[in-house]
N, C-alpha and C positions, 0 to 999 in steps of 0.2 A: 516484464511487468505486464498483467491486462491491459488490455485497450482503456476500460471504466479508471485503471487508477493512471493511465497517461493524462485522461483526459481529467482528473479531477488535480491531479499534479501541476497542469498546465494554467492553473487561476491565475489572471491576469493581475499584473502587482500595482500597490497601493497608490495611490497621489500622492503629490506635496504633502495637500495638506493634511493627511494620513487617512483616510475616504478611501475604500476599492473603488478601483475602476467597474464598468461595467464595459465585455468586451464586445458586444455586438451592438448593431443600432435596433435590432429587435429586442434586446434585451435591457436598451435606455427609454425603448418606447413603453416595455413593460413596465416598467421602474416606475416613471413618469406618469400613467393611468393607475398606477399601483397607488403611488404618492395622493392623486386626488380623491383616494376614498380610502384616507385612515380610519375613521371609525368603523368603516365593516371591517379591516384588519384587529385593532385594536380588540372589538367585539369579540372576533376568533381566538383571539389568545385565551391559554389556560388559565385556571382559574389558579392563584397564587400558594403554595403550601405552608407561606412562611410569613409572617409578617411581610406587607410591603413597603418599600422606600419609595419617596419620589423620584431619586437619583442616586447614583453611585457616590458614593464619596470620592473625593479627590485621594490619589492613588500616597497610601502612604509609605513610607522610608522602609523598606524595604533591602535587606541584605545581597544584592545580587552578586555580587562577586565573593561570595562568603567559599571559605574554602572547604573540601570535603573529601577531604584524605582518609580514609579508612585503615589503621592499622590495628586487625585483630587482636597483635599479643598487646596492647597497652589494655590497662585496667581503668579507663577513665568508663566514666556513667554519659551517658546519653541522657539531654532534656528531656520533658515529654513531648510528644510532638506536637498537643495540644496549647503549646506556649508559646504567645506570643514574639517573635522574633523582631518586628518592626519597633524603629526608634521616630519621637516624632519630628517632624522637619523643624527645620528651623527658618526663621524670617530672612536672617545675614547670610551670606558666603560664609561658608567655611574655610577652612584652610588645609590645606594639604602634604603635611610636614613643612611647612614654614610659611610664609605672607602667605592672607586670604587671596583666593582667587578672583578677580573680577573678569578675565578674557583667557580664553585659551584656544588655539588656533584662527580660526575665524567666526568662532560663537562666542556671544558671551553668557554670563554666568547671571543665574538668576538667583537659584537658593539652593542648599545645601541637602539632599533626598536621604541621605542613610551614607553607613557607613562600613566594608565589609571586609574580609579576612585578606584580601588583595588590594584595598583603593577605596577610594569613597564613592559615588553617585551623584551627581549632581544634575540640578536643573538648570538647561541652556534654553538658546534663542539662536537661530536661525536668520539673520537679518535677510537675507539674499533669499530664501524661499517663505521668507518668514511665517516659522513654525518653531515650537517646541519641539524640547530634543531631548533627552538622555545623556550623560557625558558620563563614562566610567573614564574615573583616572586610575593609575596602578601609583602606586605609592612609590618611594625614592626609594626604601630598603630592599623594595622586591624588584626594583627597576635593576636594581646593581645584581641580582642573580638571575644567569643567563637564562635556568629553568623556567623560571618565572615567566620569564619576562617573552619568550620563546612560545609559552602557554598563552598568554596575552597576544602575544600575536595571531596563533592559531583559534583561536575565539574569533578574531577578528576576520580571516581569509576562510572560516566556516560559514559564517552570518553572511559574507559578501558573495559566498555560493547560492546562498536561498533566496527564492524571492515568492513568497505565498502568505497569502492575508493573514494565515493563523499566526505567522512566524514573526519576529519582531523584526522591523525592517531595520537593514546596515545603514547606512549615512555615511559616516566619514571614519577614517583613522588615522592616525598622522603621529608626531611629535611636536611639542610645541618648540617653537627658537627661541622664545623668552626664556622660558621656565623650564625646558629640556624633559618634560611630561610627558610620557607616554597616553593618548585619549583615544576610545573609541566612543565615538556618537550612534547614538540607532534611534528609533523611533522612540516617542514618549509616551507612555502608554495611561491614558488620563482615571482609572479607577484601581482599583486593589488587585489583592495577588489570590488565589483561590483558598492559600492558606488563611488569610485574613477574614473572606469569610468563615472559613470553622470557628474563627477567636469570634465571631461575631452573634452564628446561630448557633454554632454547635454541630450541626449537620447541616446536610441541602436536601430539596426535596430530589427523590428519582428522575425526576424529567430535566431539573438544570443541570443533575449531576453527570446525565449521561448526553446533555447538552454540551459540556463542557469538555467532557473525553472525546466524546468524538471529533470535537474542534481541534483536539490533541492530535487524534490520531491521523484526520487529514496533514495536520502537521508534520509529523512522522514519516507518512507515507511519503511528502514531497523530499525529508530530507535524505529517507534511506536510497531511493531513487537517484540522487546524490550523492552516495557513497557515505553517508555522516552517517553517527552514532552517534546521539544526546549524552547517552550516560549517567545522568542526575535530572530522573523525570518525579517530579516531585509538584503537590500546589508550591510553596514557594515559588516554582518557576515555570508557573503558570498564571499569567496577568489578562486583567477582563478589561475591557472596554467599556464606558458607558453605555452603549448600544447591547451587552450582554458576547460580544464577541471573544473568545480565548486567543492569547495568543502564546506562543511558548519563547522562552527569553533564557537567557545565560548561557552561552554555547561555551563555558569553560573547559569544561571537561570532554568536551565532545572530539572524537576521532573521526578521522576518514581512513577507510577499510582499503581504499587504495593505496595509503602512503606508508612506510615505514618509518617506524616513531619512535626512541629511546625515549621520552619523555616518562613513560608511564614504564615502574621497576617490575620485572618479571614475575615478581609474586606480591605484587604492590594491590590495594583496591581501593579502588576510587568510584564515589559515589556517595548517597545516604543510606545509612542501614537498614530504615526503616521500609526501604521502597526498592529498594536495586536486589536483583536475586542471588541467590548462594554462591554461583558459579562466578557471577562479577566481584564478588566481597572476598574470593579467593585470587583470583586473578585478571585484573580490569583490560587487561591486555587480549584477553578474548573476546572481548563483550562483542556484541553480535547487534541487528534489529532487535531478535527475540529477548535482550533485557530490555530493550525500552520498552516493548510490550508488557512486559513481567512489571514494570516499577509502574506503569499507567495502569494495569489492572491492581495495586496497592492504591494508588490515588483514586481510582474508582473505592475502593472498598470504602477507605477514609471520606471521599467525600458522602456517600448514603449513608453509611453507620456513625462517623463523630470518630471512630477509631482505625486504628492500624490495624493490619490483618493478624501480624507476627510484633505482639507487643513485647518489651525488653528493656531491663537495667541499663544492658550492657550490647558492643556489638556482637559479644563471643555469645551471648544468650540469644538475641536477635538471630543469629547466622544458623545456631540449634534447632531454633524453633522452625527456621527455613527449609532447614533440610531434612525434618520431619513429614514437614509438611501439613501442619493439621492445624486449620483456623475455623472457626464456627462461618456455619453459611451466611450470608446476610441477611435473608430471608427467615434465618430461625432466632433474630433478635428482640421481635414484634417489634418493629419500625414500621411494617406495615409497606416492608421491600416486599416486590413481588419476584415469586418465584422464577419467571422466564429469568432475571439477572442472574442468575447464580450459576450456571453452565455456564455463562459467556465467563462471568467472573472468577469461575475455577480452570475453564482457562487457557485465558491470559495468566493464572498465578501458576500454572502447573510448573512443577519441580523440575521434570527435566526440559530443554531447550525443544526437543522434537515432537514434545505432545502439548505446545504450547501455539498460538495464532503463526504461524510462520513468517506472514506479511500483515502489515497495518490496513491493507486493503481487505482479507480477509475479515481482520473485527471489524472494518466498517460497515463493511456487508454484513455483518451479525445485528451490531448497533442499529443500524436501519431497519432491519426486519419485525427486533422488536418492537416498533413505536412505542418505543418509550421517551423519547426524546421532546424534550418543548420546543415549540417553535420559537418560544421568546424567553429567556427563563425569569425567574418571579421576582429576582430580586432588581430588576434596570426598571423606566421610567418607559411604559410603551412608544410614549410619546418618542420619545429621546431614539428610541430602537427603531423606527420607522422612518426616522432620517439618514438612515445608513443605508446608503443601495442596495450593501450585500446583504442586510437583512434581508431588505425589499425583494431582494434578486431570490433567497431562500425560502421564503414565503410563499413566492408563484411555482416553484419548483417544489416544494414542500410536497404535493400528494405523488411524486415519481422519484420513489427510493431507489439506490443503487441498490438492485438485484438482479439473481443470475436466471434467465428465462426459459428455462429445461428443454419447453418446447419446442420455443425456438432454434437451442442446439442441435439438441435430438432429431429435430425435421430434416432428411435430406432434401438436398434440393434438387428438384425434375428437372430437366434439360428435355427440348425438343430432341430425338433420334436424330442422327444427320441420315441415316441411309433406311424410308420406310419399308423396304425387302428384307432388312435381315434383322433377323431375332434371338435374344439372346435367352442361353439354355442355363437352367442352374443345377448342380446335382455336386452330393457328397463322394469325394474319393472312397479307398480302402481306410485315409485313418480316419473319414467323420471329418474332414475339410470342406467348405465349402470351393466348389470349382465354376468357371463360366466358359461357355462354346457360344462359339455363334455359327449360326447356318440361316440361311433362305426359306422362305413360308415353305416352297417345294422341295426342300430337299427334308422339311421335317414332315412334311405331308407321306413325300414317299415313305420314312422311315417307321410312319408310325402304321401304312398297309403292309409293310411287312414286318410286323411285330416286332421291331428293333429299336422302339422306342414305348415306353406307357406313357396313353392321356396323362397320367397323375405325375407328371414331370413337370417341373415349373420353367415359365417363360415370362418373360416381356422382350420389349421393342425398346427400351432404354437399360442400358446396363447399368442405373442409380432407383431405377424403379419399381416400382410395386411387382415382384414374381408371383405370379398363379398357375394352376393348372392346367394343362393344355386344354381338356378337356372345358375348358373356360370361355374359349374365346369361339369365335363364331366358326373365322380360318378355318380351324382344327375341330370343329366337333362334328360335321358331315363324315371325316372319314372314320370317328367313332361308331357313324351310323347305318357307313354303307358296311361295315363289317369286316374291317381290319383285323392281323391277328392279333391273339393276344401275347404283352409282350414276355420276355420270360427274368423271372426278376432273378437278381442275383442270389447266392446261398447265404448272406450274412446278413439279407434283408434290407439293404439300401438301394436309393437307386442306381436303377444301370446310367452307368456313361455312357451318354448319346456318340454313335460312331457317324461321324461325319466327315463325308471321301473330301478331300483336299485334292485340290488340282495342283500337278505336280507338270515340271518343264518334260515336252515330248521327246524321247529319244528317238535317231535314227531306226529306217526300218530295215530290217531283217538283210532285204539284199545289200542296204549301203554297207551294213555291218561286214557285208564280206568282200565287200571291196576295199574299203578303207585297210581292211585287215591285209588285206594280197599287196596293197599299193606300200602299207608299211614295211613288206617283209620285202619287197624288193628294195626299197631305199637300204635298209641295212647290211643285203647284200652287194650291191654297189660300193657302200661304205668299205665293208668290208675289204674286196676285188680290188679297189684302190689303194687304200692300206699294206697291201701284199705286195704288189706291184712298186710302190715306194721302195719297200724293204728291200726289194730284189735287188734293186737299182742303185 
């Protein structure tokens, strides 16, 4: 992974009492000088696209554990996705295949949140950190099959992997001894699910919308870094915060790429139709990063347009329309989308897997480039959003987007020479290679009085450095002037390789040679004269 998505990976996890931390004490100082001049923050915020609220509403009942099995050959119809799914709470405990709940493990039971395709939802209390909580139960029928119930667990040791603000934070999971109830607790997440804004405006404007995805996508990036796979990226499971913060929730369906998993059937797919791409809706057991990518660029589309990119009856229409591939731009809706969206947005949707974002960190970097993103989006309470650190924290970091600095790359970096004598020569072999020699100011000084070298040969004194002509430097241009010869270029027109004598280890002279050689020829006659004399004997 880059260094930029290590370090955006690495966001320091929530409080108690569900608040980011802020990791540095330069970065609580900020906060805190931040804090005492809301109004020139508030001031800076965008101007709202949409009618505004005071406040979010209190997060409604919401299906999160709703199941999403995909089986092509059934002939059943798909809702629209425009319909509302949320049931409203109710004041009492519910019940959970049999006596209301009032306690379950070491939280109690406040009220009753929705109700879904696995268990119901409810709202706890936290006495010991005392906080609100989330409590999905799994139901008694699904408790008794082991798939199920195996699934339910691994939601639970997926969530307990993650720890990042966008992400819903794990809590507790256990069984209860009373009541033999399977409970996962996570964070409670106090405003609506992003689908419930659609039931609400219709659409969002550009700037909350891409607000939101990109909150997604940080999400993403920390989990794929972690080996998970979402699998059902959807608004449904996508919840806002009063403050305007996204966070991503329901790790049911979600895999880890490192584990081996029978859970999910060899040509089974699992997901929403409307948002999971072709290749998962055939086979969920592939599914890769690049579908959450693919199902978040569907939620991008939905949230700016009011609709689904690939709208359908049915899944088997749905899955046609995918593998076509042909949905109207958003920009040619007159919504009054702007054109930059529409590359990023086709894709993230692109058909096949390898011409699609390959890391979440990549669309970030896109997302960011375009500023199109609100700093606050239009529908929270600024007030409300300016008590949140990590706003706060976003805000002053707000004008230093994650992007890639070419120049930066591209610069090599100069190093002092270690040895100022000796200089380094560049020149093309026979294929048109770039080659390097090094030799002493004098031994290229000599080469170039006798034409066995041309000025127009490049050097420097660092071998990461700027190469120039000999003829460049001070050194070397006197003996262009006293009248060196010229040198003789080669027949194919490149330059000559610089011939530079190498000091090689001295051999004996002449007379040892012939000593050594006599001293040798008598040892082996000796050798020999002994040998003989053995044999005789």
């Amino acid at each position: 992974m880059p260094e930029e998505s290590r370090n955006r990976a690495d966001v320091p996890a929530v409080s108690p009492d569900g608040a980011p931390k802020v990791r540095s004490n330069d970065g609580q100082t900020a906060v805190q000088e931040t804090a005492g001049n809301q109004p020139a923050l508030a001031s800076a915020l965008p101007a709202a696209g949409m009618p505004r609220v005071d406040a979010l509403p209190s997060k409604a009942a919401e299906p999160a554990l709703e199941a999403t099995h995909i089986d092509l050959k059934g002939t059943g119809r798909l809702a629209p996705p425009q319909a509302a799914h949320a049931a409203p709470p109710s004041a009492e405990p519910a019940s959970t295949d049999g006596p209301e709940l009032r306690r379950i493990g070491d939280f109690q039971i406040l009220r009753h949140l929705g109700q879904g395709g696995m268990g119901s939802v409810f709202l706890g209390y936290q006495e010991e950190e005392r906080q609100q909580v989330a409590i999905k139960v799994l139901s008694d029928q699904l408790a008794s099959n082991r798939a199920y119930l195996e699934r339910f667990k691994r939601e639970a040791r997926s969530v307990a992997h993650l720890n990042h603000p966008n992400i819903v934070r794990f809590i507790s999971v256990g069984e209860d001894a009373t009541t033999g109830l399977y409970y996962l607790v996570l964070e409670y997440v106090d405003g609506p699910s992003a689908h419930a804004l659609l039931d609400r405006f219709g659409r969002l404007p550009v700037g909350d919308a891409v607000h939101i995805i990109l909150d997604v996508a940080r999400a993403l990036e920390h989990a794929h870094s972690r080996n998970i796979i979402h699998r059902d990226i959807k608004p449904d499971n996508i919840l806002l915060t009063q403050s305007g913060i996204a966070k991503l929730a329901d790790l049911g369906l979600a895999k880890r790429i490192d584990e081996d998993t029978h859970l999910t059937g060899a040509r089974q797919g699992f997901g929403t139709p409307y948002y999971m791409p072709y290749e998962q809706s055939i086979n969920a057991r592939q599914a890769d990063a690049r579908c959450d990518i693919y199902a978040l660029g569907a939620t991008l589309y939905h949230l700016v347009t009011g609709e689904v990119p690939f709208p359908g009856q049915g899944p088997l229409e749905v899955a046609e329309k995918k593998c076509l591939g042909h949905y109207r731009p958003a920009s040619s809706l007159g919504l009054g989308i702007p054109e930059i969206l529409d590359p990023i947005i086709a894709k993230m949707l692109a058909g096949q897997p390898q011409d699609r974002y390959q890391t979440a960190s990549e669309l970030i970097v896109d997302l960011e480039r375009s500023k199109l993103c609100a700093a606050v989006p239009s529908f929270v309470d600024p007030g409300l959003a300016l008590q949140d650190p990590l706003v706060r924290e976003r805000l002053i970091t707000l004008p230093q987007p994650t992007v890639l600095d070419v120049n930066t790359v591209n610069t090599p970096r100069s190093t002092p020479p270690s040895d100022p004598g000796v200089w380094y020569l560049r020149y093309r072999n026979e294929e048109g290679r770039w080659r390097k020699a090094r030799a002493s100011a004098e031994q290229i000084r000599q080469r170039l009085q006798e034409g066995r070298l041309s000025p127009a040969m490049e050097a420097s004194q660092n071998p990461q450095g700027e190469f120039r002509p000999l003829a460049s430097y001070p050194e070397f241009r006197q003996v262009k002037e006293e009248g060196g010869q010229p040198a003789k270029p080669l027949s194919n027109g490149r330059n000559q390789r610089p011939i530079i004598r190498r000091t090689r280890p001295q051999l004996p002279g002449k007379r040892n040679r012939v000593w050594l050689v006599c001293a040798g020829t008598g040892v082996v006659a000796a050798l020999c004269a002994l040998a003989y004399f053995f044999y005789k004997s």
